[in-house]
C-alpha positions as CSV (number, residue, x, y, z in Angstrom):
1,X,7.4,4.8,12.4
2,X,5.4,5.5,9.2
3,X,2.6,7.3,8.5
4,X,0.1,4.4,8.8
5,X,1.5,3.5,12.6
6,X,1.4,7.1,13.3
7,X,-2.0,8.0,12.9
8,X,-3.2,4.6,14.2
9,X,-1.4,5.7,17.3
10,X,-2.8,8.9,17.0
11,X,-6.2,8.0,16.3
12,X,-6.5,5.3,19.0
13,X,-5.2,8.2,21.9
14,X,-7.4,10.9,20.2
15,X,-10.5,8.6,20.5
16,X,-9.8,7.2,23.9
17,X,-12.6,6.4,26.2
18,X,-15.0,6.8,23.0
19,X,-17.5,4.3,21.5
20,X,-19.4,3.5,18.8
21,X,-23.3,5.3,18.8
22,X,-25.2,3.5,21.7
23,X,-22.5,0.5,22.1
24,X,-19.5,-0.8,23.9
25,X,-17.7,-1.1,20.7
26,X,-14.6,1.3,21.3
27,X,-15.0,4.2,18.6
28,X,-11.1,3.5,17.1
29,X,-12.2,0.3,15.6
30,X,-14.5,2.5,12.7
31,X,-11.6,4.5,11.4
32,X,-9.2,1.3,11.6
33,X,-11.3,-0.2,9.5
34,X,-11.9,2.4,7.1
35,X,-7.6,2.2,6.6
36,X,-8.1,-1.3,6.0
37,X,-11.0,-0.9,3.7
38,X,-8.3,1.6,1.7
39,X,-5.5,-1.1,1.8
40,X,-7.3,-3.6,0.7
41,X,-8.5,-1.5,-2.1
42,X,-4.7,-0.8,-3.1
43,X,-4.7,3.0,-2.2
44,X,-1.3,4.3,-0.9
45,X,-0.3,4.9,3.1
46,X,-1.2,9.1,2.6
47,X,-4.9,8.3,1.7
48,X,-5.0,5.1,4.5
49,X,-3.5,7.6,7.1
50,X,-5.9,9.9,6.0
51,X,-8.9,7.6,6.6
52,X,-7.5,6.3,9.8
53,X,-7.8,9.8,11.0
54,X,-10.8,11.1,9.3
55,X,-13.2,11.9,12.5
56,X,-10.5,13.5,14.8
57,X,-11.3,16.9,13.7
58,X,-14.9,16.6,14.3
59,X,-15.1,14.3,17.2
60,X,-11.8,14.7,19.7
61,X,-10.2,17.5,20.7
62,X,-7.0,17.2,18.0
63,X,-7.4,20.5,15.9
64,X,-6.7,20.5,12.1
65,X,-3.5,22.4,12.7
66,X,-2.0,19.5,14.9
67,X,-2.8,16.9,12.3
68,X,-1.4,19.6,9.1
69,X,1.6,19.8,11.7
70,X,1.9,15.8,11.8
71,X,1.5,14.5,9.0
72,X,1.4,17.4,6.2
73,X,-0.9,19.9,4.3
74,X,-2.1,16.4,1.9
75,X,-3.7,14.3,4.4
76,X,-5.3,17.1,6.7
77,X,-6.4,18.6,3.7
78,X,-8.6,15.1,3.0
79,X,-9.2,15.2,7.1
80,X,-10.7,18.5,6.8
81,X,-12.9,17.7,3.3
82,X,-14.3,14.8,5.4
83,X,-15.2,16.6,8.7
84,X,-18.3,18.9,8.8
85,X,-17.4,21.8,9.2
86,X,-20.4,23.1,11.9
87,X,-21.7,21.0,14.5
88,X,-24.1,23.1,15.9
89,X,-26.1,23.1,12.7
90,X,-29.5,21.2,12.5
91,X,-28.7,17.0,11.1
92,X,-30.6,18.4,7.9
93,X,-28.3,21.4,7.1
94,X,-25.1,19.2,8.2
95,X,-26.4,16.3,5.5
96,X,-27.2,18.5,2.8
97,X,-24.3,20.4,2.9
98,X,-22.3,16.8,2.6
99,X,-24.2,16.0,0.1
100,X,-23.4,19.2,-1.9
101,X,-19.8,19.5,-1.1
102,X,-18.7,15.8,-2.3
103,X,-20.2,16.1,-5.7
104,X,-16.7,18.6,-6.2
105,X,-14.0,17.0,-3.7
106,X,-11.1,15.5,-4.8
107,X,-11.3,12.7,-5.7
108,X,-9.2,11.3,-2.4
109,X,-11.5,12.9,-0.4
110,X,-14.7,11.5,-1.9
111,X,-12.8,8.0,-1.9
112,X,-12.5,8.1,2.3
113,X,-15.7,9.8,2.6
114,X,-17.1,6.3,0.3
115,X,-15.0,4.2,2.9
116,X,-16.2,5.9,5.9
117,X,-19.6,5.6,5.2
118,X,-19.5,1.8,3.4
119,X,-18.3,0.9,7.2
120,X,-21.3,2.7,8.2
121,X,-23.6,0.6,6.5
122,X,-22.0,-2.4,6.7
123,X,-22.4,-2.1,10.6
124,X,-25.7,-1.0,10.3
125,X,-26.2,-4.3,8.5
126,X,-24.8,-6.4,10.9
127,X,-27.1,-5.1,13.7
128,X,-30.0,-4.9,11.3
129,X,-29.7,-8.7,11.4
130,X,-29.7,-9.2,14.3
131,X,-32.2,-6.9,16.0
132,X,-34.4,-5.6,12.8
133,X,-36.1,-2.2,12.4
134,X,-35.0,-1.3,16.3
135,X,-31.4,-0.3,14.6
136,X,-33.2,3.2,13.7
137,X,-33.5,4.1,17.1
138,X,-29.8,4.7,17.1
139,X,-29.8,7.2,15.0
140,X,-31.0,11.3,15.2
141,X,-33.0,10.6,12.4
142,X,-34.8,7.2,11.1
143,X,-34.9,4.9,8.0
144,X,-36.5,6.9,5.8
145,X,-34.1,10.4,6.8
146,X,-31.2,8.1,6.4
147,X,-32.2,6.5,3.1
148,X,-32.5,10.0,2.0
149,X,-29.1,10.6,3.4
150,X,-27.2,7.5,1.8
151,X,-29.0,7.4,-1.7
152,X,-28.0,11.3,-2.0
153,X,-23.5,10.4,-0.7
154,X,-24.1,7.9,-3.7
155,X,-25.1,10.3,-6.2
156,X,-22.3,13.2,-4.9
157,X,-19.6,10.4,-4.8
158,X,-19.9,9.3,-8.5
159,X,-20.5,13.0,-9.8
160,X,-17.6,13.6,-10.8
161,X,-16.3,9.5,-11.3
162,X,-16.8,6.6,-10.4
163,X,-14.9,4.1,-8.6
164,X,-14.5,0.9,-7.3
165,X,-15.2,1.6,-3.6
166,X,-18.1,3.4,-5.0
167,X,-19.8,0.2,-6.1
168,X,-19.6,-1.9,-2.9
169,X,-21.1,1.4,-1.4
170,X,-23.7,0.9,-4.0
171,X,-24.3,-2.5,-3.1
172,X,-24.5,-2.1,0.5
173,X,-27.1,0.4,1.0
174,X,-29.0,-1.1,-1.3
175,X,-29.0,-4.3,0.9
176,X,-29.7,-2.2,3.6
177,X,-32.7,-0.6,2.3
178,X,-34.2,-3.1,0.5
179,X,-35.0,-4.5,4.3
180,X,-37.8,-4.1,6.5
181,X,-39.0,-5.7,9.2
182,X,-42.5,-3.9,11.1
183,X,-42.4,-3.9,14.9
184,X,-45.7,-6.5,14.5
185,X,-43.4,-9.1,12.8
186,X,-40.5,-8.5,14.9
187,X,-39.2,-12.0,16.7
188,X,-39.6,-11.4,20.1
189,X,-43.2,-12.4,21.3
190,X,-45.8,-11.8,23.8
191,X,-44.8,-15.2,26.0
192,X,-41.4,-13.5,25.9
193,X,-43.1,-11.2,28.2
194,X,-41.4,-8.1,27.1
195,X,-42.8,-5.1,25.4
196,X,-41.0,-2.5,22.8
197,X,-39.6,-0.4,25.8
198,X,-38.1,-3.8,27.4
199,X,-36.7,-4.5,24.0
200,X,-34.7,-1.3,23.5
201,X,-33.5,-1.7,27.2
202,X,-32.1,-4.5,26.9
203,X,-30.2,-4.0,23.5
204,X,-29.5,-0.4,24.5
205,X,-29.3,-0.1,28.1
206,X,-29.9,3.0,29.8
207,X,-32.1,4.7,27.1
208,X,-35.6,4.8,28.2
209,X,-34.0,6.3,31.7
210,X,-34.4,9.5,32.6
211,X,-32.1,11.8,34.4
């Protein structure tokens, strides 16, 4: 088996029974398609693997040791530059410090970092169409946090160099920002009869509910 297969197979049993924020979308389909993003932007099967596993460390229970253990001190060494390394930090702290530590990665790391976050966006996109300014309520923080966020991994990831991920990341989130679309001019009308909480509810079921 090589290293791609491996930690696809890893991956997929690390993340079982996860999913995408607020969606049925089974969470293993983000990092696959951050290793094909890498393939088909003609980096080798250490940096794919990499990318394929870059959330195990901060989201399942697989421990940076395990993954050094697997597949070698090169590709947990870009696991561990794209995990944050505290969790029970405030979204702020966690962002910033992001921010500040990609501006001096390697340059593997900053390239699945660009990856990871390029899917991101691009799925952000996707539901943006299709349900407008309600996508923010996804999220810990909204549009404007987020702009901040993205606008600032764009800076950091070109610090040092630029490359070619680096401009479809570019070209993304400035797609994604340059949209806007106020609750008033959203599609869904009065003779619809349903209001902003019936909205949300039916996009994102469960969320207005209270324990």
């Amino acid at each position: 088996m090589n290293v791609v297969d491996m930690a696809l197979e890893v991956a997929s049993v690390a993340h079982d029974k996860q999913y995408r924020k607020q969606t049925n979308i089974p969470y293993i389909s983000h990092p696959a398609a951050v290793g094909m993003m890498l393939i088909k932007a003609g980096y080798g099967e250490d940096l794919v693997a990499a990318g394929i596993l870059h959330d195990t460390v901060e989201d399942t229970d697989l421990t940076l040791e395990e993954v050094e253990k697997v597949f070698g001190p090169k590709i947990a060494g870009i696991v561990e530059g794209c995990s944050e390394p505290d969790k029970s930090l405030s979204w702020e702290d966690r962002k910033e410090h992001t921010i500040q530590f990609i501006k001096t990665a390697s340059e593997e790391i900053r390239v699945v970092s660009c990856a990871d976050k390029l899917h991101n966006v691009r799925s952000i996109l996707i539901e943006f169409e299709q349900n407008g300014d309600l996508v923010w309520t996804r999220f810990k923080r909204g549009r404007e946090q987020q702009q901040w966020y993205y606008e600032n991994i764009i800076e950091s990831l070109g610090y040092q160099s630029e490359f070619p991920l680096l401009n479809e990341f570019k070209s993304a989130v400035e797609k994604l920002f340059s949209k806007h679309i106020s609750e008033s001019d959203f599609s869904i009308t009065e003779d619809a009869g349903l209001d902003k909480d019936d909205i949300i509810d039916r996009i994102h079921p469960n969320k207005n509910k209270t324990n």
